[in-house]
N, C-alpha and C positions, 0 to 999 in steps of 0.2 A: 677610537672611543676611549673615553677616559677612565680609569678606576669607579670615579663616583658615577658617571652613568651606567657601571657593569652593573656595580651594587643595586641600582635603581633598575634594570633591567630583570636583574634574579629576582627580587624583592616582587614585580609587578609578574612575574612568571610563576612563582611559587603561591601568591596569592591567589590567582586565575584558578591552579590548580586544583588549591584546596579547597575553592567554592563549590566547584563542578567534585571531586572528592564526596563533599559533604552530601549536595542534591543526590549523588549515586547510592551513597549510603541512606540516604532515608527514601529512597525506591527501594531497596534492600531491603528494610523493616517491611513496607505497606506493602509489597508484595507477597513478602512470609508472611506475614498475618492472615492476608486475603484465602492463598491458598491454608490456612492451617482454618482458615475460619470455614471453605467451602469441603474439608474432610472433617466438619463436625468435633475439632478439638476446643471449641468453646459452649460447654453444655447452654452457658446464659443466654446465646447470639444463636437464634435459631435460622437457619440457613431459608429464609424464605425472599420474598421478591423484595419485600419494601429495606431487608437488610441486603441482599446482593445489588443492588440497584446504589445505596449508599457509600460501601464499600469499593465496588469497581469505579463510582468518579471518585473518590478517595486515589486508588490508584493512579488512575488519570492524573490526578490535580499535581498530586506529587512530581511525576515524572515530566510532568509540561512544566516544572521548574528546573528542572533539569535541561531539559530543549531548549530553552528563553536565557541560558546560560550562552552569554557572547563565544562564538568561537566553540561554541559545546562540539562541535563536530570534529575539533579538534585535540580533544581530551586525550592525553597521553595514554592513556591505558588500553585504548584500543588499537585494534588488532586487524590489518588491513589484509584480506582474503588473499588468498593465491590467487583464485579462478576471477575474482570481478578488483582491480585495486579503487573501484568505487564504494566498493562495501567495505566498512568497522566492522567490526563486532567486541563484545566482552560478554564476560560471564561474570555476572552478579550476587552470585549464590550458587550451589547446585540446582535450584530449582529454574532458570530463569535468563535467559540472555537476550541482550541489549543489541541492534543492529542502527547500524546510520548507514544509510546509502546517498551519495551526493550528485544529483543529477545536472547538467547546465544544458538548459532550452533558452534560445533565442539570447543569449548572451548574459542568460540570469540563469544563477546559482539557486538550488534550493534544496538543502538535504532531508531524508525522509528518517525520523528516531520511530522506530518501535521496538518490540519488545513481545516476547514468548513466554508462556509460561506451563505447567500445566492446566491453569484452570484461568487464563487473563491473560488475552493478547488485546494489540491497538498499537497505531500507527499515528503518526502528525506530522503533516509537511510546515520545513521553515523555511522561509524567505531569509535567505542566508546574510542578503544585505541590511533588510530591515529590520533582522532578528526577529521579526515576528511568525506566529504562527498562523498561516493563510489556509488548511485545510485538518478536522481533525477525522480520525477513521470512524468506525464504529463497533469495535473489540469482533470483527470478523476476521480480521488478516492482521498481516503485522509488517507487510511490505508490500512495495511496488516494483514493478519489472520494469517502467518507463514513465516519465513524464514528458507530454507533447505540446508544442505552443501551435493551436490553430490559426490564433490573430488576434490583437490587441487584447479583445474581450472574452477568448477562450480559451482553454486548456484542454491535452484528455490525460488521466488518469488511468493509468495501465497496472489494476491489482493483483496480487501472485493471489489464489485461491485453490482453495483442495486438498486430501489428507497430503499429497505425498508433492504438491506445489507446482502441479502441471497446468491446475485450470488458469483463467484469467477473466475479470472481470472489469471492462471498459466503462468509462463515465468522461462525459461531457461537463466542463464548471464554467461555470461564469465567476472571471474576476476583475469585476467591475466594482465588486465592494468586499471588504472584506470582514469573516471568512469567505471563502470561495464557496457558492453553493453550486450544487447538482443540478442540473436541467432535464428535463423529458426530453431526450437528442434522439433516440432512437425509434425507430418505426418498424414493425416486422413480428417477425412468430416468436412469441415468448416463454421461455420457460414457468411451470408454477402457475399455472392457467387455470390445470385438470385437477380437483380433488383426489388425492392417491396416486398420480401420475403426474407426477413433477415433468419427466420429459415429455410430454405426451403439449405440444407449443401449441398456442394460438395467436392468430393474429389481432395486436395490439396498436391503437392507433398513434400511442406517443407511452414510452416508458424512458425510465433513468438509467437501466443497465443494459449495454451488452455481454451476455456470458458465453464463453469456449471454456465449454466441460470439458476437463480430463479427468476423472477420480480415479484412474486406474493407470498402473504403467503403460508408456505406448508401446505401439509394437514394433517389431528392431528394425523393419523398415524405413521406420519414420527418422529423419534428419534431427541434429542435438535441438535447433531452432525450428523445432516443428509447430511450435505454440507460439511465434511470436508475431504480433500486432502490431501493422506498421503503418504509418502514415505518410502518405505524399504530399510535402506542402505546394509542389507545385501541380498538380492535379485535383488536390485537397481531397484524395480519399483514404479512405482506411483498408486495410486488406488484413487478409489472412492466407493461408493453404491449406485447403484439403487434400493428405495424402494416403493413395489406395495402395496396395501392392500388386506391383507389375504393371502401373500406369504412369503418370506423367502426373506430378500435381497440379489441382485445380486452384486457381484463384479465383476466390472472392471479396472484391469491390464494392462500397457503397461510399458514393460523392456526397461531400459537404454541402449544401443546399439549405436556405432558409433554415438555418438554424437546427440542421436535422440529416442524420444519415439514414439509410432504408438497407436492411441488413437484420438477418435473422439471425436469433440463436444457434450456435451447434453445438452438438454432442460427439464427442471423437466417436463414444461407442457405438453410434450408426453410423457413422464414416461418410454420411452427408450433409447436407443443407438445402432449406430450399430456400435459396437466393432472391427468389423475384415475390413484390407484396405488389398488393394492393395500389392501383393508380387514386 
């Protein structure tokens, strides 16, 4: 390589950098604000729904120019985890750290940017190739445990949920256009049915989530991967494990069909399920 391609190489490297640089630093402002604005340090900006609603896609917007930055997932400044070398991370401020996780399904790339805060998390998946971004969260999580390719037209979406990041919350997308939307894929007893009894499931004839509660540590019995959601593309079902102590864990199955798996909610903290719905 010759001198003047070095130069032209640095030149095109330090540029890169300082764009992605800049989009980090003005997530850095629109975050501080957000949080100083939800501890009531702006007497004028009274912290109600039509100002938090403005604010957090403020946040949003900002950061999805950060994601839409070519190669953002390759930004020098992050920091590649001992435990997963799929995960980045940075920290942005004190207040606030930045995560990319880079998944490869079916022979596509697609890294997940979100972001923690104390008062404003959200997630967005990018189509690594197209640079675009094909899913965005809904300030519920800030990561995914998995991305799965069912077949041409589907996806699942495996989200980390819970204080301390045991639960999991399963979805089905269609990406047939894009963004990738959410389908009613599942069939079975649902949580959030019973007024005041969130666990307390019924049976649902078509919803968009499967959830595996954990809001609480497992018990030492249970294996590191006790919460993990897995998919057989050659049987095309989804599983899990229920484990007791002093038995044998239980799996449970529900096959891909017409657009739909039949599969109930569980709760670790009953330490069952009831597997079979409605013919």
């Amino acid at each position: 390589m010759t001198l003047k391609s070095l130069l032209l190489l640095f030149v095109l490297i330090s540029s890169f950098s300082f764009s992605q640089e800049k989009e980090i630093e003005n997530f850095n402002k629109e975050i501080d604000f957000y949080i100083d604005f939800t501890l009531q340090k702006f007497p004028d900006l009274p912290v109600n729904e039509v100002n938090q609603t403005k604010f957090r896609k403020k946040v949003d917007a900002v950061f999805k120019e950060f994601v839409l930055q070519k190669d953002s997932n390759l930004y020098d400044k992050l920091i590649t985890s001992r435990d997963n070398p799929n995960l980045k991370f940075i920290r942005v401020n004190k207040k606030c750290e930045v995560t990319v996780t880079t998944f490869t399904t079916n022979h596509k790339s697609y890294s997940v940017y979100g972001y923690t805060s104390m008062n404003k998390i959200n997630y967005f998946v990018k189509d690594n190739e197209a640079n675009t971004i094909v899913y965005e969260g809904d300030s519920k999580s800030s990561s995914l445990d998995d991305i799965i390719y069912i077949d041409e037209n589907h996806i699942l979406l495996v989200v980390i949920v819970g204080d301390y990041h045991y639960g999991r919350e399963v979805m089905v997308l269609s990406t047939k256009k894009q963004p990738w939307t959410v389908l009613k894929a599942f069939e079975g007893k649902a949580f959030g049915q019973v007024p005041m009894e969130y666990y307390n499931s019924k049976y649902v004839k078509k919803r968009a989530v499967f959830h595996f509660s954990c809001n609480d540590f497992p018990p030492m019995y249970c294996p590191k991967d006790f919460n993990k959601i897995a998919y057989d593309s050659n049987t095309k079902t989804l599983s899990y494990k229920i484990y007791t102590e002093g038995k044998r864990p239980q799996l449970v199955t529900a096959k891909w069909e017409n657009e739909l798996f039949k599969i109930d909610d569980y709760n670790m903290r009953s330490n069952s399920s009831d597997v079979g719905v409605p013919d």
